[in-house]
VOKE-356670 format. One record per residue (C-alpha): x, y, z; residue number from 1. Coordinates in Angstrom, 2 decimals. Layout:
N
- c1 c2 c3 nr
- X Y Z NUM
...
// end
This chain:
177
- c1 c2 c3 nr
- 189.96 137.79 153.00 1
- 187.62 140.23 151.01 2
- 187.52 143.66 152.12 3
- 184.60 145.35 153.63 4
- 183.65 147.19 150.27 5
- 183.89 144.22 148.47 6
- 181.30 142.74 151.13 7
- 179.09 145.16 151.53 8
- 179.16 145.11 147.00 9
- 177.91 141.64 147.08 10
- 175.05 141.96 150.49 11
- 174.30 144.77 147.81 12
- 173.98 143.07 144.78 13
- 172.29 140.20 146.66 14
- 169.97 142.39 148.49 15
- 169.16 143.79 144.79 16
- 168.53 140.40 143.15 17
- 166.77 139.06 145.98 18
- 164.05 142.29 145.89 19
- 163.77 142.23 142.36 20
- 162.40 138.26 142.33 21
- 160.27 139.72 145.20 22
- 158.83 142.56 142.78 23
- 158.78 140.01 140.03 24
- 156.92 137.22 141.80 25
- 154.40 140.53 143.28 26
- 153.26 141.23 140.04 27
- 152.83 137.79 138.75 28
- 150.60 137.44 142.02 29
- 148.54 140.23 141.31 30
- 148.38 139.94 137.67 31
- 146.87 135.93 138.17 32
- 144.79 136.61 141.18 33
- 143.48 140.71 140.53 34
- 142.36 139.70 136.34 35
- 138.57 140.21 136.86 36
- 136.21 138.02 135.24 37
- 134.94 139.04 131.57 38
- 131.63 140.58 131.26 39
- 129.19 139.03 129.17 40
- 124.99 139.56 128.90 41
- 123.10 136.70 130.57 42
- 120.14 137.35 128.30 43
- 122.93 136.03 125.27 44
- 124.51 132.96 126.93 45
- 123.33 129.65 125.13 46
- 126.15 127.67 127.02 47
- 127.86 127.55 129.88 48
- 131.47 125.39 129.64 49
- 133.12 124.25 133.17 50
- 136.56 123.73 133.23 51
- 137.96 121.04 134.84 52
- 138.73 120.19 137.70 53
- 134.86 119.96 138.09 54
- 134.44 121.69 141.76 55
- 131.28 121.88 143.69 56
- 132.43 125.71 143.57 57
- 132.97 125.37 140.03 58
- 129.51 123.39 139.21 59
- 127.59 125.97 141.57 60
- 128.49 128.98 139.55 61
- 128.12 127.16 136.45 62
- 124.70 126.12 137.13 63
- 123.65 129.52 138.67 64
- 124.71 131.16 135.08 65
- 122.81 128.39 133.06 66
- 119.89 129.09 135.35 67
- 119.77 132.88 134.72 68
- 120.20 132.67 131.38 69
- 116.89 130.49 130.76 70
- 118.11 127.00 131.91 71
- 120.97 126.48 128.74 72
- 123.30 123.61 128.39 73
- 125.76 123.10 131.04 74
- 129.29 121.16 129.61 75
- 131.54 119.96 132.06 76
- 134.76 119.17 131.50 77
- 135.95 115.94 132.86 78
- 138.93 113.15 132.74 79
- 137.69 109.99 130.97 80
- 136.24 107.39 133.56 81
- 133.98 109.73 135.47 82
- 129.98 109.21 135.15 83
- 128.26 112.05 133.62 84
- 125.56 113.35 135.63 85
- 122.65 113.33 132.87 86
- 122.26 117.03 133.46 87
- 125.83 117.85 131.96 88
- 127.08 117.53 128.84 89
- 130.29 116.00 129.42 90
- 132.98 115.99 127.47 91
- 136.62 114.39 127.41 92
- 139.12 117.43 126.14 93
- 142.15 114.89 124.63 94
- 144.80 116.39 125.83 95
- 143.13 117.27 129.30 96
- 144.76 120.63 129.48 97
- 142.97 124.06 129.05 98
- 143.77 124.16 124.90 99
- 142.11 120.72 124.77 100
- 139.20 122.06 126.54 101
- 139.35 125.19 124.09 102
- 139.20 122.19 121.50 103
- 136.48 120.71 122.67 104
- 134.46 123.76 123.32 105
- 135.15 124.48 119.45 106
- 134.08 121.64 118.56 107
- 130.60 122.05 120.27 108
- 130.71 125.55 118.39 109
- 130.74 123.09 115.52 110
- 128.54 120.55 116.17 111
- 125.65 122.32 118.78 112
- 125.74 125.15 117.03 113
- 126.63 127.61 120.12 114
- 127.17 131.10 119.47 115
- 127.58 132.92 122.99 116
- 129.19 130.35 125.66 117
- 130.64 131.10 128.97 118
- 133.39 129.67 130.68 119
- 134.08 129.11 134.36 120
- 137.07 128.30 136.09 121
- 139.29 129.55 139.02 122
- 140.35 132.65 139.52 123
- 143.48 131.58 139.59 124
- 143.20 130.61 136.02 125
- 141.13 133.40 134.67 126
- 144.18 135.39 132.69 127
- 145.36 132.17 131.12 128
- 142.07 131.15 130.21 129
- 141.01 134.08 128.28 130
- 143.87 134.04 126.50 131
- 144.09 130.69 124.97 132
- 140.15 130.57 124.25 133
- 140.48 134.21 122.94 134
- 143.00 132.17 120.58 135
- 141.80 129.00 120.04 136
- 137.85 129.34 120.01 137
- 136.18 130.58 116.61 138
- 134.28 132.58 118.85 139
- 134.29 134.79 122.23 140
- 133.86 133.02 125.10 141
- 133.72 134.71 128.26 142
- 135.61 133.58 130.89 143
- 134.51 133.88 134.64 144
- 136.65 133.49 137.48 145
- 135.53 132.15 140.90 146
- 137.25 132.15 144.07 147
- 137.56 128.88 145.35 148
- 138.98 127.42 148.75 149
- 142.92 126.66 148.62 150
- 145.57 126.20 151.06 151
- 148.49 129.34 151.28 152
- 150.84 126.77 149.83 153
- 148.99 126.22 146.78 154
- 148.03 129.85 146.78 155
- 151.25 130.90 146.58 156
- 152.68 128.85 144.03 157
- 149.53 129.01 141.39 158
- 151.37 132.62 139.98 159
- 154.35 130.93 139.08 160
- 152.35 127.60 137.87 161
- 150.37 130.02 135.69 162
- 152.82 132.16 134.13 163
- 154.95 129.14 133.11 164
- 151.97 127.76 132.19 165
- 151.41 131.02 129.99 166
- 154.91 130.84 128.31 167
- 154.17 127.57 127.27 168
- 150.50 128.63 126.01 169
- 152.24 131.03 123.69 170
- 154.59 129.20 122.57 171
- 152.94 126.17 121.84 172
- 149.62 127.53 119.98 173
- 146.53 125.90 120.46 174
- 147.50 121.99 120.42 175
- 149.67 122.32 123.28 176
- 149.44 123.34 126.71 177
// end
């Protein structure tokens, strides 16, 4: 039978381990969901780029920015099989993760010619974002988070869904996420 040291040792070290993956997971909340949006000058924007999924939340604040900046071209990022609205310029990022959306964004860099786009996504995904387009787009792109609806469950687990999802950005380059 262990002795009371020897118990109170282990509630210690357990205690320990157990508030440390508290601290750990408390900063990986606040670093996903406190990353403010970039700032960018609405008077420069020629594009604005939606990530997918395409939200009504998403698509609003998307079509808000293309508005105030004089009515540019709004791309939407969608999984092959869904109608394009003719006011979007859809494309199909292959894979359909955010570095094949940074792909296809370069690519309209490329081909359109843009110069100043803006992307929107969640909040959520706002510290991710920025840094695989800061990586993987010729040029800056903005990113702007917005906060959409989501249950606690899937508020809760989006830090840890991110920051793996991070690792793997990093670690993979720009093909891969």
């Amino acid at each position: 039978m262990p002795s009371g040291s020897s118990r109170r040792r282990r509630r210690g070290w357990i205690l320990g381990i157990v508030l440390g993956l508290v601290a750990l997971y408390a900063a990986a909340y606040i670093s996903v969901y406190a990353t403010p949006s970039d700032s960018y000058d609405v008077h420069d924007v020629d594009a604005v780029f939606i990530l997918g999924p395409p939200t009504d939340d998403r698509i609003a604040a998307g079509e808000r920015i293309a508005q105030e900046a004089g009515g540019v071209p709004v791309y939407l990022s969608v999984w092959h099989g869904v109608v394009c609205k003719p006011q979007f310029v859809c494309v199909h990022a292959a894979p359909w993760t955010t570095s094949g959306e940074a792909a296809a964004l370069s690519e309209a860099v490329a081909s359109d010619g843009l110069k100043h786009p803006v992307v929107v996504t969640g909040d959520e995904h706002v510290m991710r974002s920025r840094y695989i387009f800061g990586r993987c787009v010729p040029i800056p792109a903005p990113v702007v988070g917005i906060s959409e609806p989501m249950d606690l469950g899937m508020r809760l687990w989006q830090p840890i869904y991110q920051w793996a999802a991070m690792v793997k950005a990093v670690v993979g380059g720009c093909s891969a996420d």
